[in-house]
C-alpha positions as a printed Julia matrix, in Angstrom:
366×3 Matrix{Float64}:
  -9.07   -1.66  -32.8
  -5.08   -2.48  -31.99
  -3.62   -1.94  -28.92
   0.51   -1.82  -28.93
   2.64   -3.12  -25.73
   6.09   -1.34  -24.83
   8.12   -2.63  -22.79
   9.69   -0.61  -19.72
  11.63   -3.09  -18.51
  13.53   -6.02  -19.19
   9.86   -8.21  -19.77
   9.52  -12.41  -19.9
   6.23  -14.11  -20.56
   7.22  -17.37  -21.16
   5.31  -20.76  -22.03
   6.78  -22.84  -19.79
   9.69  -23.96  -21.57
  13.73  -23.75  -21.09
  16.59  -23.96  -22.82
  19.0   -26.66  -20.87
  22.23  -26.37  -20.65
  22.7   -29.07  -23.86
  20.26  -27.14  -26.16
  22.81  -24.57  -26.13
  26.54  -23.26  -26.03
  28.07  -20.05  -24.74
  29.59  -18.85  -27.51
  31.2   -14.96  -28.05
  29.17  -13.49  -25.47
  25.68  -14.85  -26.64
  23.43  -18.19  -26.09
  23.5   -20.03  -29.2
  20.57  -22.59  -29.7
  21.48  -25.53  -31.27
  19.79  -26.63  -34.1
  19.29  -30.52  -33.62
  17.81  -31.37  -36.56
  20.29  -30.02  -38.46
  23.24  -31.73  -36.43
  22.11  -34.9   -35.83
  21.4   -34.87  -40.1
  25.28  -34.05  -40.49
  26.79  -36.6   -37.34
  24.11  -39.7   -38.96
  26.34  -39.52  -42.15
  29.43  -40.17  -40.41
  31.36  -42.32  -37.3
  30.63  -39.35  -34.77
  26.89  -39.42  -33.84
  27.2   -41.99  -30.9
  29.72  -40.11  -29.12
  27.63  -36.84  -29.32
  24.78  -38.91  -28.39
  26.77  -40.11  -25.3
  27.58  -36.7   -24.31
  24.26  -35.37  -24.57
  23.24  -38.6   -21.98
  25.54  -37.78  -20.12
  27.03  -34.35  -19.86
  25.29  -31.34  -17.9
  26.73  -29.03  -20.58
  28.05  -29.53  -24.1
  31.92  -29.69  -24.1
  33.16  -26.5   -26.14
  36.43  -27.87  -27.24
  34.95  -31.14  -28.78
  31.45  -30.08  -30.28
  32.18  -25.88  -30.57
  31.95  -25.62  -34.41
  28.11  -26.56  -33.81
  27.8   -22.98  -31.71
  29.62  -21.18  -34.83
  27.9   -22.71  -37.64
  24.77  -24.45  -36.64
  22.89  -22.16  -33.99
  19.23  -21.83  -34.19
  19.5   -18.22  -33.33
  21.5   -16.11  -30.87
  20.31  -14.45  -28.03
  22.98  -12.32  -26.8
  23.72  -11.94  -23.54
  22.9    -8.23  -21.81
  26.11   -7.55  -20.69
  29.47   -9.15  -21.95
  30.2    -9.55  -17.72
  27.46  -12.56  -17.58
  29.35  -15.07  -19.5
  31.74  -15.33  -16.17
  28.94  -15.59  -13.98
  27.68  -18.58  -16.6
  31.09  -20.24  -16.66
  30.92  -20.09  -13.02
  27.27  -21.19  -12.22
  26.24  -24.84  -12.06
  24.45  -26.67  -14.59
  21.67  -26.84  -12.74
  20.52  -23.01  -12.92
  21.76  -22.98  -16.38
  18.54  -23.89  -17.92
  16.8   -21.13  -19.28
  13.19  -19.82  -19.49
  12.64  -18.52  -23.11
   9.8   -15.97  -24.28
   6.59  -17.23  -25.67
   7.2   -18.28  -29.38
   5.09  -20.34  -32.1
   5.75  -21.38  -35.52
   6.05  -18.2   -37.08
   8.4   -16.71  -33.72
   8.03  -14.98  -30.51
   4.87  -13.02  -29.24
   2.51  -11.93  -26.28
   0.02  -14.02  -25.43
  -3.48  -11.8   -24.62
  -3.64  -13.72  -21.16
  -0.36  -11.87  -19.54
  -2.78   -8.13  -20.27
  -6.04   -9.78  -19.53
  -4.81  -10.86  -16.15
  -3.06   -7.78  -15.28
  -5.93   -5.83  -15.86
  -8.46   -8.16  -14.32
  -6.16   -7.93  -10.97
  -5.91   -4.06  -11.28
 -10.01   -4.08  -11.96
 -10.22   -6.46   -8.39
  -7.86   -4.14   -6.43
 -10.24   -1.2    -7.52
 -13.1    -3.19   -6.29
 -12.22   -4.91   -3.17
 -14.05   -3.0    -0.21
 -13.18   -3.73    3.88
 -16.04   -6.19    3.75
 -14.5    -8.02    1.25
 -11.74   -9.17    3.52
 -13.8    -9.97    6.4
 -15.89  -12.14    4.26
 -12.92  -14.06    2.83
 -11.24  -14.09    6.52
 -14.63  -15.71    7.67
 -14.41  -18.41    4.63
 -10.62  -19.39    6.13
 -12.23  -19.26    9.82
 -14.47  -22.12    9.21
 -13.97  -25.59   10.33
 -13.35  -26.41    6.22
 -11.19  -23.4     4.73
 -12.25  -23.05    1.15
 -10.51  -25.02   -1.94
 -10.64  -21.69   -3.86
 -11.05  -18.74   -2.34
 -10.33  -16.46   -5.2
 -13.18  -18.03   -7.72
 -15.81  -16.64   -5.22
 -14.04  -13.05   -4.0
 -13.59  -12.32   -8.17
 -17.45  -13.44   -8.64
 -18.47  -11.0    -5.63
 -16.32   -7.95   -6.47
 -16.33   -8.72  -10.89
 -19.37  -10.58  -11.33
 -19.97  -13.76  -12.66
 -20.35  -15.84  -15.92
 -22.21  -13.16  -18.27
 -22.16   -9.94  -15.84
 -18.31  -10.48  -15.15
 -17.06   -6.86  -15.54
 -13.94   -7.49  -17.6
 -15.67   -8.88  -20.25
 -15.91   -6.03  -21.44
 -12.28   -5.83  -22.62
 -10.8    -8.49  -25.37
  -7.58   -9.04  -26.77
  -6.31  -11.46  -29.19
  -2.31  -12.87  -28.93
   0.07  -10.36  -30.35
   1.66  -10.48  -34.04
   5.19  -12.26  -33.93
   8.73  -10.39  -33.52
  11.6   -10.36  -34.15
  14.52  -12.35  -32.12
  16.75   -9.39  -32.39
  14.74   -7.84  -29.77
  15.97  -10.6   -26.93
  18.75  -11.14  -24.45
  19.39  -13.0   -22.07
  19.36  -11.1   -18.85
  21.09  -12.0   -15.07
  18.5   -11.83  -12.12
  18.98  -12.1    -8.89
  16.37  -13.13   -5.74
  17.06   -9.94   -3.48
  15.7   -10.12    0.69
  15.74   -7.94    3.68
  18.03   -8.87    6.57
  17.47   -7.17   10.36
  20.71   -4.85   11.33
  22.0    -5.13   15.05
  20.43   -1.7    15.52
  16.67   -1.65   14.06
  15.7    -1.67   10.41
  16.98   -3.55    8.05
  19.25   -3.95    5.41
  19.58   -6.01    1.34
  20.89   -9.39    1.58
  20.6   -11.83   -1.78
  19.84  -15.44   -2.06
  21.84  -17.94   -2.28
  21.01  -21.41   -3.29
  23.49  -23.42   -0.83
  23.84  -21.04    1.84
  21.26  -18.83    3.24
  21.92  -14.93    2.55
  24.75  -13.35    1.56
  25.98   -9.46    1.73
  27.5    -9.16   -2.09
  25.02   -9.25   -4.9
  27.88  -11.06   -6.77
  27.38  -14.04   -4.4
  24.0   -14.28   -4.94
  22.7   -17.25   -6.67
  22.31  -15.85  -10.8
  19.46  -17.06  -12.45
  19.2   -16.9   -16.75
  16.58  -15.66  -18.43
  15.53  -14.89  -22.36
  13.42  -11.56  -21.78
  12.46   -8.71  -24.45
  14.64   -5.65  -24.15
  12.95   -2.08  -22.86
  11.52   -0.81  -25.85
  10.54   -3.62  -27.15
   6.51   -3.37  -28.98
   4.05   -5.78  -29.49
   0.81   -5.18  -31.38
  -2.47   -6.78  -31.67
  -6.41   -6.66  -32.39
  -8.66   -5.5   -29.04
 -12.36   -4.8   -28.65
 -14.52   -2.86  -26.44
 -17.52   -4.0   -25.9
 -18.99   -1.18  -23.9
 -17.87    2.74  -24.55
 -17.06    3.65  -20.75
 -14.8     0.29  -20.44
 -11.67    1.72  -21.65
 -11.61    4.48  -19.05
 -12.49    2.6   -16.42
 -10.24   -0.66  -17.07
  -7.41    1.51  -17.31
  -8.07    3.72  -14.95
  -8.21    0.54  -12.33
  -5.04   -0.32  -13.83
  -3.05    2.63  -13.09
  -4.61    2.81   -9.88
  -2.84   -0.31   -9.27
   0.36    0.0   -10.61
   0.54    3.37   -8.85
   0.09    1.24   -5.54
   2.73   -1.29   -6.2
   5.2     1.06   -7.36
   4.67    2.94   -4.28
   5.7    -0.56   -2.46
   8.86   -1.11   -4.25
   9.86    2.49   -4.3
   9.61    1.95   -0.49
  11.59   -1.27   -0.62
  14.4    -0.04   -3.03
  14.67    3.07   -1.28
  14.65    1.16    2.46
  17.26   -1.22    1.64
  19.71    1.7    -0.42
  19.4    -0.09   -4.23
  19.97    3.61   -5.6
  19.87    2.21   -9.06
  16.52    0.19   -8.31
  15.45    2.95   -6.5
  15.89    5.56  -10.29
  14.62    2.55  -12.44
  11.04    2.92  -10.59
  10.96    6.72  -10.71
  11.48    6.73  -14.12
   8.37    4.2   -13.73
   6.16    6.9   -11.94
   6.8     8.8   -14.97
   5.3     6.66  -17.68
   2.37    6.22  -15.57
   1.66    9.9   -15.41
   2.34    9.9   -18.85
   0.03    7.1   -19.33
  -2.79    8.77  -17.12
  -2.93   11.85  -19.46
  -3.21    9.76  -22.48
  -5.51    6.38  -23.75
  -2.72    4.17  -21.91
  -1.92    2.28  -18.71
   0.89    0.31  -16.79
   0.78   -2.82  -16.58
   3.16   -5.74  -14.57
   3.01   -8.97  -16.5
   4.91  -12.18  -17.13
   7.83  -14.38  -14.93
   9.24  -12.13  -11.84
   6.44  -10.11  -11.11
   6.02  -11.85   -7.1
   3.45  -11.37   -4.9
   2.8    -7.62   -5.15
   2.4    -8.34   -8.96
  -0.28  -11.28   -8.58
  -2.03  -10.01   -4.96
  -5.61   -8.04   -5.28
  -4.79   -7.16   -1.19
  -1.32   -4.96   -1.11
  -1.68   -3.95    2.09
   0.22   -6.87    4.37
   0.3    -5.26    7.23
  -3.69   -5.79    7.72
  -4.46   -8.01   10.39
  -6.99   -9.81    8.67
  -5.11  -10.33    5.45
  -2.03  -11.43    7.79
  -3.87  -14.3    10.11
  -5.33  -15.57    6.21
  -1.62  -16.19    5.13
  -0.44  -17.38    7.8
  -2.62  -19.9     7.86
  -1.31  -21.17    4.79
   1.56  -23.46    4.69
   3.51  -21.58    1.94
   3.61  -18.36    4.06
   3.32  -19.48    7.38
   6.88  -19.08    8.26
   7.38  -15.78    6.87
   4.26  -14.06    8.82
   5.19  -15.11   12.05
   9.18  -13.92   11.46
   7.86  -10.59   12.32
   9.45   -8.94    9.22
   8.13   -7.21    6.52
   5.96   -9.28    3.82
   7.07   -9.42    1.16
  10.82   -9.01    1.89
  12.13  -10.78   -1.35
  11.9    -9.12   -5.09
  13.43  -10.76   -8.22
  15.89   -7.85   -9.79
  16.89   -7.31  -13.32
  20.86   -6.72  -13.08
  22.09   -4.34  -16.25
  25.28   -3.68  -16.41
  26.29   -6.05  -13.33
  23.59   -3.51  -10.84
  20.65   -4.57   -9.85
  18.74   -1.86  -12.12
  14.9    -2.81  -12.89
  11.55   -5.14  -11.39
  11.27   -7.42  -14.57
   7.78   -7.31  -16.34
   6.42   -3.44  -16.8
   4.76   -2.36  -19.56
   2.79   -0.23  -21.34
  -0.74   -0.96  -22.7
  -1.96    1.54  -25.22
  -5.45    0.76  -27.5
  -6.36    2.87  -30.62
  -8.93    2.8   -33.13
């Protein structure tokens, strides 16, 4: 069997690398990747290799004026950027949120490793399973004099199964076949929070690095990121190993992305990001799409935040509240009273913040 990912959205699943601001020069509206090799093979025949040496010690970016011809004639590739308005926000950015996290890639190019749909559906198969009991039992674990290393190995095991009666291994999925680096760009995203108005509710506010929140989305702190472009397919092999898996894998999965676009739809709409707000209807559409056919939706990769990695959406539950706030990484947010989670990571096209990076869809044919 094959199954073929589209993407929806502006979608990274990276491997932990980035581009710094010296692998690279900004060069006619694109990133172009320096090829090192071949540079350092052209300076070693001549008097200029120590002083590009020195300026790669010590320089936070390459200087254009001096070492430009390497951008026009001895780029890796080019990975254009989405909209010819991010080069100013680049110029203006420091170097130290210039370096950029690239897509998955191998020997033979770019692809999508089997993990980033595995775990999406294995979260959207422990959603579907989780029961009230569920979150007693794990608030019990994190009421006992020793709180539990890892909690989520044992709630998985109760609600999946474990070792050979594990549920989801049912499904399997090899890494994708490689792409093409035509279908990249380098997209501007911005951290976007909730602020409380004078008068009740609240209103957007976007992070900024050095100072807090601000009102404009064009002070915001930008962030850089290589991601695949909506439309964008990957293929690979799958296997069933049972014949009512496939219905009931994706049917857990669309139950959950139904759920957490029903959370951002709430947010974007909330906080008046009109152009969010259309990007996630269109959404809702390609999951009833996907419903009536062998497909689901899936949220993968860098961005996705805590709806897209939580099996327990619902943070206004007591229970599920005392459990975070017991942890130091969320402590201060519970007891601020506000809404949980009030930050999303937005896709800007066409300077507008526009689309929640990472949505896909999964389809698997014979």
């Amino acid at each position: 069997m094959k199954y073929k990912v589209t993407c929806l959205t502006p979608t990274l699943v990276g491997d932990g690398r980035k581009l710094a601001p010296i692998d690279y020069m900004v060069w006619k509206d694109a990133v172009n990747v320096l090829d090192q090799t071949r540079i350092f093979h052209l300076l070693s025949k001549g008097p200029r290799l120590e002083g590009y040496l020195s300026q790669l010690k010590k320089a936070t970016k390459l200087d254009f004026a001096s070492w430009g011809g390497f951008a026009q004639n001895y780029a890796e590739r080019r990975v254009p950027f989405e909209d010819p308005s991010l080069t100013a926000f680049w110029e203006k950015a420091p170097a130290d949120l210039l370096f950029i996290p690239t897509f998955a890639a191998g020997p033979s190019g770019p692809y999508l490793p089997a993990t980033a749909l595995k775990g999406s559906l294995r979260t959207g198969a422990l959603v579907e399973g989780w029961k009230e009991n569920t979150t007693r039992d794990l608030t019990a674990r994190f009421s006992a004099d020793r709180p539990p290393r890892r909690p989520a190995i044992a709630v998985e095991e109760q609600v999946l199964g474990a070792g050979g009666s594990d549920r989801m291994r049912a499904a399997s999925a090899g890494d994708s076949r490689p792409i093409a680096n035509s279908a990249f760009q380098i997209h501007l995203v911005r951290v976007s929070t909730l602020q409380a108005k004078a008068g009740g509710g609240y209103s957007v506010a976007w992070k900024q690095s050095a100072r807090g929140n601000v009102a404009r989305a064009e002070d915001g702190t930008p962030a850089f990121a290589e991601m695949a472009v909506a439309g964008t397919q990957f293929e690979g092999n799958w296997q069933w190993r049972q014949k009512a898996a496939p219905r009931r894998v994706f049917e857990a999965a669309n139950n959950y992305a139904a759920r957490m676009l029903d959370i951002h739809q709430h947010y974007a709409e909330s906080t008046g990001l009109a152009a969010l707000a259309r990007g996630i209807g269109a959404l809702r559409q390609s999951l009833d799409q996907a419903r009536a056919s062998n497909a689901c939706l899936l949220s993968v990769g860098w961005g996705a935040g805590f709806v897209g990695k939580s099996a327990l959406l619902d943070t206004a539950n007591a229970e599920f509240r005392k459990i975070l706030q017991s942890q130091p990484t969320y402590q201060r947010a519970i007891q601020s009273g506000m809404p949980f989670p009030k930050t999303r990571r937005i896709v800007f096209q066409k300077n507008q913040p526009a689309a929640l990076p990472g949505w896909v869809k999964l389809e698997v044919s014979d």
